[in-house]
C-alpha positions as a LaTeX table, in Angstrom:
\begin{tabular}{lrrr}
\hline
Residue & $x$ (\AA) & $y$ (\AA) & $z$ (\AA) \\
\hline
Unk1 & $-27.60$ & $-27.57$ & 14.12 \\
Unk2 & $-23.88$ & $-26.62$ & 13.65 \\
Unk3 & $-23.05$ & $-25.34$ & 9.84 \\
Unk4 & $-20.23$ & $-28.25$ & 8.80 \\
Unk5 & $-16.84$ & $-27.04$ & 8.66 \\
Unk6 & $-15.36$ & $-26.28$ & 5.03 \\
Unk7 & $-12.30$ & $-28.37$ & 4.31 \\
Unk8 & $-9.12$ & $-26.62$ & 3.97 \\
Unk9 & $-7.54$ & $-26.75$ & 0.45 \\
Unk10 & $-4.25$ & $-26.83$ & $-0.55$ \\
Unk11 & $-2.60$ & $-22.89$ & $-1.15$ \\
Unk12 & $-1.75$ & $-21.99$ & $-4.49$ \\
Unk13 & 1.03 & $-21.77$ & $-6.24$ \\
Unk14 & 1.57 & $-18.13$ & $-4.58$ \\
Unk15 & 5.03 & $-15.71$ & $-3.19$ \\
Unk16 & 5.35 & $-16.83$ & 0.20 \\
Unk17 & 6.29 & $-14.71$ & 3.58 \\
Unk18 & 9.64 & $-16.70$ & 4.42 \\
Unk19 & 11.38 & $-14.21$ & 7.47 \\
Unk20 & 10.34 & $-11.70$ & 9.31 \\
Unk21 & 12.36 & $-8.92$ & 11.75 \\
Unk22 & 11.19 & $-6.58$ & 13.77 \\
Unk23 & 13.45 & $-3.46$ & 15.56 \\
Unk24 & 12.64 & $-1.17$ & 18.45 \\
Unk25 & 14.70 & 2.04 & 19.81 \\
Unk26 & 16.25 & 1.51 & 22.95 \\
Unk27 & 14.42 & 4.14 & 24.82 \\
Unk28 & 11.81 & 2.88 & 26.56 \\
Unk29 & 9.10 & 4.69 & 28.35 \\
Unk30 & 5.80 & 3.96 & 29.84 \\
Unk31 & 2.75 & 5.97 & 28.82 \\
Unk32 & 2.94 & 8.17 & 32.22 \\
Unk33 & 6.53 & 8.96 & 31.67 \\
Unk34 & 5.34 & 10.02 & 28.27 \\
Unk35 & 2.66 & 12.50 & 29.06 \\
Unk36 & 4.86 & 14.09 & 31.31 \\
Unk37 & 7.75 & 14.19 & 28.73 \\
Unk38 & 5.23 & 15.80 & 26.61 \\
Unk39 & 4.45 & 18.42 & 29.43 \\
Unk40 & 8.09 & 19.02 & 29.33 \\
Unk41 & 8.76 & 19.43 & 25.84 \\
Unk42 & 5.53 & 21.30 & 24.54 \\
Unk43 & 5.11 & 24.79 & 25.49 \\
Unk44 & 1.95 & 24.42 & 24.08 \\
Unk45 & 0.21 & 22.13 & 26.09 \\
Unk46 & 0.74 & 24.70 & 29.22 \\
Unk47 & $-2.82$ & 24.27 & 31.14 \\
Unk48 & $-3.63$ & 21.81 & 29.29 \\
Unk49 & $-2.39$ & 18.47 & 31.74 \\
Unk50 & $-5.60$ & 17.08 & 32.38 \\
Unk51 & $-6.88$ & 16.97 & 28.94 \\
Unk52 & $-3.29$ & 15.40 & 28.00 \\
Unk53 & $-3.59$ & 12.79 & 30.39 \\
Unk54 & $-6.91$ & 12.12 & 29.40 \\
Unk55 & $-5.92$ & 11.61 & 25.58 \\
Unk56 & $-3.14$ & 9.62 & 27.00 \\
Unk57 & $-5.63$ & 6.87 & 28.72 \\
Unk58 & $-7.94$ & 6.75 & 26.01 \\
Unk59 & $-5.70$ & 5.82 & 23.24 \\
Unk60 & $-5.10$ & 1.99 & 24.42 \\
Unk61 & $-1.01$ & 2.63 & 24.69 \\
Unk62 & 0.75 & 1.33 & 28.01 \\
Unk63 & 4.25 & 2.25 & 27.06 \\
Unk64 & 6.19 & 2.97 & 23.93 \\
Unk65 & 9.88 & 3.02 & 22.25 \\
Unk66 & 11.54 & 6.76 & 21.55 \\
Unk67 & 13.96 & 7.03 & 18.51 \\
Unk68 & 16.00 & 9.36 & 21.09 \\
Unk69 & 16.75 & 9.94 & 24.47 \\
Unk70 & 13.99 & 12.23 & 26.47 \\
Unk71 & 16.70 & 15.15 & 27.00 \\
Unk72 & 17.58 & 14.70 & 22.81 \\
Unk73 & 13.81 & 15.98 & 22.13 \\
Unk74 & 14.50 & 19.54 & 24.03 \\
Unk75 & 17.11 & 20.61 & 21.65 \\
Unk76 & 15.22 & 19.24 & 18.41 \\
Unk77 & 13.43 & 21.70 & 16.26 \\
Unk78 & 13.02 & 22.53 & 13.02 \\
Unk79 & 12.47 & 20.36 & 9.72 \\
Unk80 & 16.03 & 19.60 & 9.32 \\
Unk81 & 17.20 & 18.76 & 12.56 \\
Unk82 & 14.17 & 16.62 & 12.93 \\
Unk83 & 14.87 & 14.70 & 9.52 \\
Unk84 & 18.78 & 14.41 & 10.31 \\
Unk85 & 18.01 & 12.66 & 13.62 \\
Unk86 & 15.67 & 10.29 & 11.64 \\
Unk87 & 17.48 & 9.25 & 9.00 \\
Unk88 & 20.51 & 8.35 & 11.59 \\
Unk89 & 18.13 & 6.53 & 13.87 \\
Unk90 & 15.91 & 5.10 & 11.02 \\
Unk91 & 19.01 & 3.63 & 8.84 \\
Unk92 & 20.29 & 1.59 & 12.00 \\
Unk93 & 16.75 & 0.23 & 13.22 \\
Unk94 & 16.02 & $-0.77$ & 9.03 \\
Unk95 & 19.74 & $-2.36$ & 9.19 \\
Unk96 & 18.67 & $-4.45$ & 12.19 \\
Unk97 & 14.85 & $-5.44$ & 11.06 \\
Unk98 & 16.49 & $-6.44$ & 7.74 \\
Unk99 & 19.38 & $-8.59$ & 9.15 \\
Unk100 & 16.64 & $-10.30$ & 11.08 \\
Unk101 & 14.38 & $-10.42$ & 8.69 \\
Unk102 & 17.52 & $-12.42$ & 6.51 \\
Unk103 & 18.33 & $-14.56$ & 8.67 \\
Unk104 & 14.65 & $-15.54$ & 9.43 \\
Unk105 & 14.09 & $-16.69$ & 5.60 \\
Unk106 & 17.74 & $-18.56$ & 5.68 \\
Unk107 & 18.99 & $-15.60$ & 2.58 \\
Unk108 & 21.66 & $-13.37$ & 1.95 \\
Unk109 & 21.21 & $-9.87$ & 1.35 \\
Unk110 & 22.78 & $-10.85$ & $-1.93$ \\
Unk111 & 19.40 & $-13.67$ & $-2.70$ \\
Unk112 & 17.27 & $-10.47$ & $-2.72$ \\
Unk113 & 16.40 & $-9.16$ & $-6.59$ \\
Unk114 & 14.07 & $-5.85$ & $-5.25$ \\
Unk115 & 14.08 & $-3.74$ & $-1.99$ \\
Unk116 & 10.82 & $-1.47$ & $-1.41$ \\
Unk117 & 11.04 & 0.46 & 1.61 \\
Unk118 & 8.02 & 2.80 & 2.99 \\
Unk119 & 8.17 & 5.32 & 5.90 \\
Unk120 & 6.29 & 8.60 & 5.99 \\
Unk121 & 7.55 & 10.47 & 9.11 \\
Unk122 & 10.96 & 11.30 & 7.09 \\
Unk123 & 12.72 & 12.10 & 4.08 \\
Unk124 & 16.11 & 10.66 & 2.50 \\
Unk125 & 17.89 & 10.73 & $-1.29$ \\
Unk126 & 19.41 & 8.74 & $-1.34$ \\
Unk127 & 16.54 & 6.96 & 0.01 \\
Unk128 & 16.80 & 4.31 & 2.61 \\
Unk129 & 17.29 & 1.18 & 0.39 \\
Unk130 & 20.47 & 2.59 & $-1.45$ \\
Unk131 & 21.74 & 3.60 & 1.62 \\
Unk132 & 20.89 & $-0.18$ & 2.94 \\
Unk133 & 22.73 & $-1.56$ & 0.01 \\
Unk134 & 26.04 & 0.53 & 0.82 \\
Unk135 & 25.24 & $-0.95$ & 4.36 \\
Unk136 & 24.72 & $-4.68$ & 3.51 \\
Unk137 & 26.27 & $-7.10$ & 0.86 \\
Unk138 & 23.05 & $-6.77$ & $-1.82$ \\
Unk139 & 23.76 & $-6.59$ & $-5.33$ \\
Unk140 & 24.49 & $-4.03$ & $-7.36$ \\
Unk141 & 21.72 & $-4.73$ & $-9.52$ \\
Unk142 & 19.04 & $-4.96$ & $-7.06$ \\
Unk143 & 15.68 & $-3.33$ & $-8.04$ \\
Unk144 & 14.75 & $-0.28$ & $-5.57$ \\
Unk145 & 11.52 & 1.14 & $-5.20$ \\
Unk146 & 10.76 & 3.63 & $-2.24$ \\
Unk147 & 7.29 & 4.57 & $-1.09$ \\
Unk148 & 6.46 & 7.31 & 0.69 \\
Unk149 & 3.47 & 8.61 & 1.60 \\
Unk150 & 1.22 & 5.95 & 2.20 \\
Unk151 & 1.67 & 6.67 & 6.09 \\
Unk152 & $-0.11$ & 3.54 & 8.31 \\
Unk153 & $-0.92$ & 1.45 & 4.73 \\
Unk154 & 2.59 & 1.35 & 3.64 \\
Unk155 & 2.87 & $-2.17$ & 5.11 \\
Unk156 & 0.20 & $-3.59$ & 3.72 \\
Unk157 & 0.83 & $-2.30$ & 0.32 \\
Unk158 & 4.14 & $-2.95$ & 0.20 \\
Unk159 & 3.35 & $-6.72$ & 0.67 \\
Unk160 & 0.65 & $-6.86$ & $-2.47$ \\
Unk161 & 2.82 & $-4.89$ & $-4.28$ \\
Unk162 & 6.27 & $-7.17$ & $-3.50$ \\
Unk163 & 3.61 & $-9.97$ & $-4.63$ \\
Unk164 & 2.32 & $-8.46$ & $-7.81$ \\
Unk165 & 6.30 & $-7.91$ & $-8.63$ \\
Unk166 & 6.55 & $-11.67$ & $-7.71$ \\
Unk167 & 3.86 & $-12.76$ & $-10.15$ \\
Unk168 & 5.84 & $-11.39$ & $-12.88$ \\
Unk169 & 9.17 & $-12.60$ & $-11.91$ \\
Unk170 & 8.59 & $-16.40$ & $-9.76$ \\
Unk171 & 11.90 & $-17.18$ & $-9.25$ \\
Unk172 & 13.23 & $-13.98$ & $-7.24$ \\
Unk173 & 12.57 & $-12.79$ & $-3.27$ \\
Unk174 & 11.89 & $-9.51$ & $-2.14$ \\
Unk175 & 12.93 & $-7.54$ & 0.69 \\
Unk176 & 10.38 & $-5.48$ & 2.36 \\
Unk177 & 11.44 & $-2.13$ & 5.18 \\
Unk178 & 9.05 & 0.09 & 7.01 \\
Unk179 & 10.74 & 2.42 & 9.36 \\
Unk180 & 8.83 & 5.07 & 11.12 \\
Unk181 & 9.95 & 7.29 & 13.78 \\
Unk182 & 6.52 & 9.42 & 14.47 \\
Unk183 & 7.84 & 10.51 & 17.54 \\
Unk184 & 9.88 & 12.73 & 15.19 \\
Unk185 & 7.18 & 14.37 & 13.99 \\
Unk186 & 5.15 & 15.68 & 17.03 \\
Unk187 & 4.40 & 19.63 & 16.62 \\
Unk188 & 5.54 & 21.58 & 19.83 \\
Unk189 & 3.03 & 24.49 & 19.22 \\
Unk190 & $-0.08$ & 22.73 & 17.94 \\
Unk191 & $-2.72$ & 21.66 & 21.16 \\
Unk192 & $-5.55$ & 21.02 & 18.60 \\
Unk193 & $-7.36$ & 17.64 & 19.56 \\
Unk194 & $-5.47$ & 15.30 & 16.48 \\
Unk195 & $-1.85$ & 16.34 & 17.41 \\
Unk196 & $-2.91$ & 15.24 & 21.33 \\
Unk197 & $-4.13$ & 12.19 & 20.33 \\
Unk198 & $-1.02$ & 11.54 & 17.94 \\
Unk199 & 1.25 & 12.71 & 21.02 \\
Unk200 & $-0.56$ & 9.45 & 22.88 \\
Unk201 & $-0.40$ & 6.99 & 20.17 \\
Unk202 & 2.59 & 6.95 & 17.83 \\
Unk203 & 5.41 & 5.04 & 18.46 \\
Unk204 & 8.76 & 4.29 & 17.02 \\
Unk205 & 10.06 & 1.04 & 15.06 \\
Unk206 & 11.50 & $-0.42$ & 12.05 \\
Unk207 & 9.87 & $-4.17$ & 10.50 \\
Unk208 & 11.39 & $-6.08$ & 7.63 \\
Unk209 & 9.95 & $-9.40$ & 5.22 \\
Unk210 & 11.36 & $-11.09$ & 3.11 \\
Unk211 & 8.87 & $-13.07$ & 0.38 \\
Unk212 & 10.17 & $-15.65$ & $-2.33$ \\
Unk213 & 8.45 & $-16.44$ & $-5.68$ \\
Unk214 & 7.03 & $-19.82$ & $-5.92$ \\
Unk215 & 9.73 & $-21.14$ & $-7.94$ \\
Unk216 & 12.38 & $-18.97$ & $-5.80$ \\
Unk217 & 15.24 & $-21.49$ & $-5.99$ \\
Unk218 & 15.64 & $-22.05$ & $-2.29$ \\
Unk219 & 11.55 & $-22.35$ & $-1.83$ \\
Unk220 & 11.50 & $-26.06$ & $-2.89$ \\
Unk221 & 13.36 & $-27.27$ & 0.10 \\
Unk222 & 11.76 & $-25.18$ & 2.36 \\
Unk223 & 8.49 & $-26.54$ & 1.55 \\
Unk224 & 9.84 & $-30.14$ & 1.69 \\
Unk225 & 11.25 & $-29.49$ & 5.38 \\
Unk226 & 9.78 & $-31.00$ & 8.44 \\
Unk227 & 7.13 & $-28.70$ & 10.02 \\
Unk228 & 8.54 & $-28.95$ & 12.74 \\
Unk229 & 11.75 & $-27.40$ & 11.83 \\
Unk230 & 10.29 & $-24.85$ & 10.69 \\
Unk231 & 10.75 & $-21.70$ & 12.83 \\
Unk232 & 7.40 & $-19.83$ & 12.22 \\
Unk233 & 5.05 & $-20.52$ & 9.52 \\
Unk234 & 5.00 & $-19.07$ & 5.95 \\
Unk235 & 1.40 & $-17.81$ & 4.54 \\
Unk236 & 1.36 & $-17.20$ & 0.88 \\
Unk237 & $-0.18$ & $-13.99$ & $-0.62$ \\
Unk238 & $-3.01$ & $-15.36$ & $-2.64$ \\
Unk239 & $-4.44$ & $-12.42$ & $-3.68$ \\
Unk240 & $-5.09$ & $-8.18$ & $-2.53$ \\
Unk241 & $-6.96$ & $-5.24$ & $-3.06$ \\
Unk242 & $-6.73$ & $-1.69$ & $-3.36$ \\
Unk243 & $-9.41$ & 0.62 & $-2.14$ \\
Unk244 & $-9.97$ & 4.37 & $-2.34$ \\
Unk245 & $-12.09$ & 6.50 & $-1.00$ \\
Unk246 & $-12.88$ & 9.46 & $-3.00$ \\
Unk247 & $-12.62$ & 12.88 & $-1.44$ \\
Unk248 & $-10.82$ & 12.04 & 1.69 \\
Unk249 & $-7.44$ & 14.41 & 1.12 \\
Unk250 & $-7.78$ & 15.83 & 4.65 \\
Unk251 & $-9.45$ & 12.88 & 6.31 \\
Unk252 & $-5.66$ & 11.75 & 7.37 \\
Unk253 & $-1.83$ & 13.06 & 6.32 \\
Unk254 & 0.33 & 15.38 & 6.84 \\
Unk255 & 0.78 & 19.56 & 6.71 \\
Unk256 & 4.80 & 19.72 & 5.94 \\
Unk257 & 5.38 & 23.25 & 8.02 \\
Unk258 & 9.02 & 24.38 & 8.75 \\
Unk259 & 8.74 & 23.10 & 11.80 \\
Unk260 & 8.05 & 19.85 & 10.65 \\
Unk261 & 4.99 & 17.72 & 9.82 \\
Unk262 & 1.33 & 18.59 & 11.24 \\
Unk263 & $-0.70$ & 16.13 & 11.37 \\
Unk264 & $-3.59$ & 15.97 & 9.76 \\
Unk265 & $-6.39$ & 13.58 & 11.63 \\
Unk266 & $-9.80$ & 13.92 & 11.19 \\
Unk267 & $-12.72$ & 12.66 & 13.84 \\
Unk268 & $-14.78$ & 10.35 & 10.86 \\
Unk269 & $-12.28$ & 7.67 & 10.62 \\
Unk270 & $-13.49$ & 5.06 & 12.36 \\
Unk271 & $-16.90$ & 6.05 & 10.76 \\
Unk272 & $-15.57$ & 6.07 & 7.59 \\
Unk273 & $-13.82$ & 2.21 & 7.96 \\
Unk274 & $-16.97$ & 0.91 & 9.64 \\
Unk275 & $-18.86$ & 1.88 & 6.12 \\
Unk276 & $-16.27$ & 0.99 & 3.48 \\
Unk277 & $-14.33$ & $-1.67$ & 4.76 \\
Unk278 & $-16.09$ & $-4.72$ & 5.62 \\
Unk279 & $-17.47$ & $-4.79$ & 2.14 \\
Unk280 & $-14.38$ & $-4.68$ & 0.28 \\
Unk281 & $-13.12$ & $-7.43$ & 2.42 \\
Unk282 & $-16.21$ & $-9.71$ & 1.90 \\
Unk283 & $-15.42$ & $-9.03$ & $-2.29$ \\
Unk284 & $-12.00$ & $-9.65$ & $-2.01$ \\
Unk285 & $-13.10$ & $-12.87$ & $-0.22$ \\
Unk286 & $-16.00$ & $-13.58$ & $-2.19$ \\
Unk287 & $-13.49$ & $-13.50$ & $-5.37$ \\
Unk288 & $-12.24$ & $-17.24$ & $-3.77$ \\
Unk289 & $-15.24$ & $-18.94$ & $-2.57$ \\
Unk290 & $-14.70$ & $-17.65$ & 0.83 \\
Unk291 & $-16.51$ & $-15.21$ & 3.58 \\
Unk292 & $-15.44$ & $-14.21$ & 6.83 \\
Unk293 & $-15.92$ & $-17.60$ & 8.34 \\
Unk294 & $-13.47$ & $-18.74$ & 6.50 \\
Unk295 & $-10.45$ & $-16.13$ & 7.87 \\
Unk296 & $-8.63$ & $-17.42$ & 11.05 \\
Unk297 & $-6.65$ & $-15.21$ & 11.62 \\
Unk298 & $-7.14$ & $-11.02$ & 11.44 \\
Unk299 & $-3.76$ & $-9.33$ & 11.03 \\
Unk300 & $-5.39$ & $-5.93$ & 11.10 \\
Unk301 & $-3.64$ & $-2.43$ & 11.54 \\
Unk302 & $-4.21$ & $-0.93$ & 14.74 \\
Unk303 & $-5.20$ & 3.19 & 14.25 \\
Unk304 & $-6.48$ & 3.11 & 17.61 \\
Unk305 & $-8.72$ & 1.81 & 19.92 \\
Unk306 & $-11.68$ & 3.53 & 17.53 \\
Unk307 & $-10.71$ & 2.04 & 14.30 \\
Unk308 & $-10.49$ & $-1.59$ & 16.39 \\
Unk309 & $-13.90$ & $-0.98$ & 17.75 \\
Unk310 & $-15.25$ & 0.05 & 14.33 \\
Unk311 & $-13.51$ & $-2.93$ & 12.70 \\
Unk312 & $-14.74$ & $-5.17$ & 15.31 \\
Unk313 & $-18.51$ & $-4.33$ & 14.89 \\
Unk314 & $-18.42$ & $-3.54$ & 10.92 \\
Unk315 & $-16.94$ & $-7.55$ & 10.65 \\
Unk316 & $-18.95$ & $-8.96$ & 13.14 \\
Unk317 & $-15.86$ & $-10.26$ & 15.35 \\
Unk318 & $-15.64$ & $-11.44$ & 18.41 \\
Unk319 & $-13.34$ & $-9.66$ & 20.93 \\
Unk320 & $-10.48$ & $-12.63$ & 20.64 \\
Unk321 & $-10.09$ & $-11.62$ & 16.77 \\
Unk322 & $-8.37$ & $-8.75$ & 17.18 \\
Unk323 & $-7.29$ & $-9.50$ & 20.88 \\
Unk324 & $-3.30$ & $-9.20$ & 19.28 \\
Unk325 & $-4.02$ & $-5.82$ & 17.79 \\
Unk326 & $-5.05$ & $-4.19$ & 21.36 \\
Unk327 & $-2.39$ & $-6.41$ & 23.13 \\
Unk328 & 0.24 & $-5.00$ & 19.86 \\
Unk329 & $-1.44$ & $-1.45$ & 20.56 \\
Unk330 & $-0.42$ & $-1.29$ & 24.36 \\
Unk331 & 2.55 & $-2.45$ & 24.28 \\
Unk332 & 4.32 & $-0.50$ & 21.46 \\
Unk333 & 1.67 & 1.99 & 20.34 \\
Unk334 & 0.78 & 2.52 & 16.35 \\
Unk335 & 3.52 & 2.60 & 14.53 \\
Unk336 & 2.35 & 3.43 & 10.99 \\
Unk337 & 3.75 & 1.44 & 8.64 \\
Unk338 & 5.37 & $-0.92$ & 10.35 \\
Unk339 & 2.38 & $-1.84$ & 13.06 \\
Unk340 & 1.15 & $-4.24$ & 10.09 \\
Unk341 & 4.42 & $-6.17$ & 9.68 \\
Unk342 & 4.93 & $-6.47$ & 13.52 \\
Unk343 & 1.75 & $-7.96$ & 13.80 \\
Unk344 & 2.41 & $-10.65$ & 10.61 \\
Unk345 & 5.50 & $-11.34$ & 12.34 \\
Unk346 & 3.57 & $-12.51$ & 15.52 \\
Unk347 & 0.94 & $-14.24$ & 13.53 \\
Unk348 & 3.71 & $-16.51$ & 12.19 \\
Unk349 & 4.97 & $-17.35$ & 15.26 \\
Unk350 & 1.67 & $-18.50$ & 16.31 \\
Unk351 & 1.64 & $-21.20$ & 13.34 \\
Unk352 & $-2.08$ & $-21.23$ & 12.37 \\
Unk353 & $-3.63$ & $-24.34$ & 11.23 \\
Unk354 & $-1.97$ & $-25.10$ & 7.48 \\
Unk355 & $-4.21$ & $-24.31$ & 4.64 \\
Unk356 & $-6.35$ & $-22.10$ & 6.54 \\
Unk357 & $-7.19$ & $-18.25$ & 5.70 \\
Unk358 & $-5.97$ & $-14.73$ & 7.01 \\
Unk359 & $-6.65$ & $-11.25$ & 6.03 \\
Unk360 & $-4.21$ & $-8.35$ & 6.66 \\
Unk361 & $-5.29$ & $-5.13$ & 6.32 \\
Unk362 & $-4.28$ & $-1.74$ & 6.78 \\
Unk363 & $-5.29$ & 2.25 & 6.24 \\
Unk364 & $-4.19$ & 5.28 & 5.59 \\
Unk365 & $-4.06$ & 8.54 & 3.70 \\
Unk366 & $-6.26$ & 8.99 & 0.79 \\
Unk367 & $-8.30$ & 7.88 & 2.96 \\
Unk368 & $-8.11$ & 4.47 & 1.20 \\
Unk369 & $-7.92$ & 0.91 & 2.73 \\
Unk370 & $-5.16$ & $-2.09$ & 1.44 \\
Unk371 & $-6.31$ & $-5.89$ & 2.15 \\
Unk372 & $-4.29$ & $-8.73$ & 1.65 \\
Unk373 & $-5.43$ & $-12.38$ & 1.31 \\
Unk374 & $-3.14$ & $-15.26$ & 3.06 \\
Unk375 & $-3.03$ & $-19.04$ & 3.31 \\
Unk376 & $-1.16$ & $-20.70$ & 5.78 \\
\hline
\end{tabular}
């Protein structure tokens, strides 16, 4: 005897995801060109090909973007030559994902009342959202508020936080930019396990949203229009959660050395989101009457083809769940931060059913977890 389907209720009065843009480098490369390129560029890894390659086929990536051109990375070294090439690269990739992510939601740059922008693979001060408001027409009295830090969550918790902003002011939008270039990062002289893996799985990219109050003055029409004019769909944010782990400094981060920044990866990842984070979802979906039968769609982070696994079984999914994390995985690699909004931006286009349920979820340093409740 089948369980009877819930009905769907109407979403709240909630900040909505109106536009969406994504950006990728030019420089494209598939995963066997990278391992080779890492051959090249690594002293380091001298004698150790095999165990490259091997990292290289066991991290789920196919191919991935490169914020420079191969021969670029043989002359980069240091701290500051690495930063200077990434905030060149990263302002023109966040000016791109943000023009798209505009014109997706039908706004100016001069409808937008806050920017918050998260990256962790560089540093700016200015930081990037000044620097995007000398770029692009926003006000001069635009709210700013850069994260850093938050590595892979930033994307997550920059969308609860743009919605706890929202709940506080319901008549403004926010602008949301994540650019990470972790190719940047990669340490030359460091063939410990976690910088081979990163070398494999790190990508490039810049993502952008824009979300509007619910009594944002150009929502009302929006909501009126045909559905079928719409261009992707538009989940509210109905609710979120924070969770931290206690104790987890050097579970995942960074080491900031002259050189650059190590990375800091440890082995119990996976372990430690198969244990923590299925319940926190089930409370955060308890809190509405719902449990994971009610979520349709899984907009989930992708650390790596671990993390997915451990997901996968800790949630009790089946394979097709989080079939558009491995597919997002392969074809672009993790990109930190801005894997999260990618994904979103996909979900969107694939118009779930109207009133039904997603979570989006991410990790990162702390080690702590940020989940985010949607309706579409």
């Amino acid at each position: 005897m089948t369980e009877p389907v819930r009905a769907l209720v109407p979403a709240p009065k909630a900040p909505a995801i109106g536009g969406t843009g994504k950006a990728l480098p030019p420089h494209r490369h598939d995963q066997t060109e990278l391992a080779q390129l890492s051959l090249e560029l690594f002293p380091a890894l001298a004698g150790k090909e095999e165990a490259l390659a091997r990292f290289f086929r066991r991290v789920g990536v196919e191919g991935r973007n490169l914020a420079l051109p191969a021969a670029e990375y043989r002359e980069l070294d240091g701290l500051g030559a690495r930063n200077d090439a990434w905030l060149r690269v990263a302002m023109d990739l966040a000016t791109e994902a943000t023009t798209r992510a505009l014109a997706d939601a039908g706004l100016q740059a001069s409808d937008i009342d806050q920017i918050i922008t998260t990256t962790v693979t560089g540093i700016a001060v200015p930081s990037i959202d000044a620097r995007l408001v000398n770029r692009l027409d926003f006000r001069t009295d635009v709210k700013r508020v850069p994260l850093f830090g938050l590595g892979c969550l930033g994307g997550a918790a920059g969308i609860a936080r743009a919605a706890d902003y929202l709940a506080g002011h319901p008549d403004q939008a926010v602008l949301l930019v994540s650019v990470e270039l972790c190719s940047l990062t990669l340490q030359r002289d460091d063939v410990s396990t976690k910088n081979l893996i990163a070398t494999g799985l790190f990508g490039d990219g810049a993502a952008a949203l824009v979300m509007r109050g619910p009594e944002h003055r150009a929502r009302g029409a929006s909501d009126e229009a045909p559905t079928v004019l719409r261009r992707a769909a538009e989940p509210k944010v109905v609710d979120s959660r924070s969770v931290f782990f206690p104790d987890t400094e050097r579970t995942m981060g960074w080491d900031v050395r002259d050189t650059g920044f190590e990375v800091v990866l440890a082995p119990n990842v996976p372990k430690l989101v198969a244990e923590h984070v299925p319940g926190a979802i089930d409370e955060l979906l308890a809190a509405h009457g719902l449990d994971r039968g009610d979520v349709s769609t899984w907009v989930s982070h992708p650390g790596g083809p671990a993390v997915i696994a451990a997901l996968e079984e800790g949630l009790e999914l089946e394979p097709e769940a989080l079939a558009p994390t491995r597919a997002h995985l392969a074809e672009v690699g993790n990109l930190s931060s801005s894997s999260v909004l990618f994904l979103l931006d996909e979900a969107r286009r694939s118009r779930p059913e109207p009133g039904s349920h997603g979570v989006l979820l991410a990790m990162g340093p702390g080690f702590c977890a940020e989940l985010v409740l949607l309706q579409w």
